[in-house]
N, C-alpha and C positions, 0 to 999 in steps of 0.2 A: 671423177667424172660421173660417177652414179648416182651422187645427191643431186647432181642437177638434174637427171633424167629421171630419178625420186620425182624431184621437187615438180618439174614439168607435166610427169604423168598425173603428179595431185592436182595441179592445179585445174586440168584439164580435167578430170574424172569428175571434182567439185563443182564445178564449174559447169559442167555437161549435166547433173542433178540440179543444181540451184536453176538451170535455163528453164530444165522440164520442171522444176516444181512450178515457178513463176509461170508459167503457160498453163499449167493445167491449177491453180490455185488462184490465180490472177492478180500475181500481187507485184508491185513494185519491184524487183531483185537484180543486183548489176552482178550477171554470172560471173567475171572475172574479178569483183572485189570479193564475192563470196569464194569463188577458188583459192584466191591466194590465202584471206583472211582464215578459212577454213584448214589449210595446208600447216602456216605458220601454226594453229592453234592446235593441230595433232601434233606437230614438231613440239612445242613448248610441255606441254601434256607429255611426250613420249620420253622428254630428257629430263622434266620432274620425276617419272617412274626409274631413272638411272640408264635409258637408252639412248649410247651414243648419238647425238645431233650435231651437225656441223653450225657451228654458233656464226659461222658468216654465213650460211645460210637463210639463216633465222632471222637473221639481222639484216639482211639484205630483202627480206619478206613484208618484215615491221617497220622497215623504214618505208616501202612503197605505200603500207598502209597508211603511216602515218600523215605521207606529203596525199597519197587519194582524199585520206579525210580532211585535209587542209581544205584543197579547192573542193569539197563537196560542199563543206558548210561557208565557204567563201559564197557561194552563191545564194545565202542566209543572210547575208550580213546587213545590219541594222541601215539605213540610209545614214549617212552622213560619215561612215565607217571605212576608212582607209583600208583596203585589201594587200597591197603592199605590206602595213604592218601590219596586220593578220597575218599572213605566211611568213613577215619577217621574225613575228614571237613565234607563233604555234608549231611553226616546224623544229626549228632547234629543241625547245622544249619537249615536243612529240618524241624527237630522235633520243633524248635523256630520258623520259618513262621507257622508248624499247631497250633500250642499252641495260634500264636498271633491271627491266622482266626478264632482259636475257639471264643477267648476271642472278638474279633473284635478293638484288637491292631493293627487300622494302618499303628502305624510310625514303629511301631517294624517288621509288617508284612511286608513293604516295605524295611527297612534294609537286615531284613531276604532276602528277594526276590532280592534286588541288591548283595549281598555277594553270593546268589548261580549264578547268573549269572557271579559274575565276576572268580568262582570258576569254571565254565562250560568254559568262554572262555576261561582260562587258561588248565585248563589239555582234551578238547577236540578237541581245533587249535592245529594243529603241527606247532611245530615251525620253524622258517623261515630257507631257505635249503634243507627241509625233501623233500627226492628222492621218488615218488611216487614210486609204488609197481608193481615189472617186471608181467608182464602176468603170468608166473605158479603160482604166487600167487594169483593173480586175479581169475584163472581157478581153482585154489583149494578152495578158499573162497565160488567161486558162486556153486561149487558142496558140499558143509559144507552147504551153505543155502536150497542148494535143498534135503538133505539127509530125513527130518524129517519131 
């Protein structure tokens, strides 16, 4: 029961700096992906040094990373680009690069990691043609970013 309230208090202490950095820096920052992201990545670091880490842990860490970063860059994706199969490839795949980080499977980790890259260029380049997007879309997008 203590890695969880480990893992709880990191996330929240990371997550409490990453708010104030973003406030007083003024920059873009989702305190709770940087908590967790931030948590897993002392965890990962503390059990490369030989210090006991709960690997469900870890893994219970990098896999929320991995499905966050799914739907972050889902909201990327190229027009004409199925979102469906964007999370249907990227996630499995995401879950086999953390499973191979945890275990410290290289070559798998490196697969892992060339197959999401080659799944990123593909459904996040629009493909060749694609008419950039008239001004009243431009003007409704940037007032959608500024709503919230």
């Amino acid at each position: 029961m203590s890695i969880v309230f480990t893992t709880i208090v990191s996330i929240f202490a990371i997550a409490g700096i990453a708010w104030a950095a973003s406030r007083l820096l003024r920059i873009p920052l989702c305190p709770i992906c940087t908590g967790v992201t931030g948590t897993w990545a002392w965890m990962l670091i503390a059990r490369h040094y030989g210090v006991a880490v709960d690997a469900a842990m870890l893994s219970t860490l990098l896999g929320g990373s991995v499905v966050g970063i799914s739907y972050q860059l889902e909201k990327r994706l190229a027009r004409g680009r199925s979102a469906l199969l964007w999370k249907t490839l990227f996630i499995p795949i995401g879950f086999a690069a953390a499973y191979a980080l945890v275990l410290a499977q290289w070559i798998m980790l490196a697969a892992a990691l060339l197959a999401l890259l080659l799944l990123m260029a593909y459904f996040l380049w629009p493909q060749g043609g694609a008419t950039p997007p008239s001004s009243a879309v431009q003007d409704l997008e940037s007032k959608m970013k500024n709503c919230c």
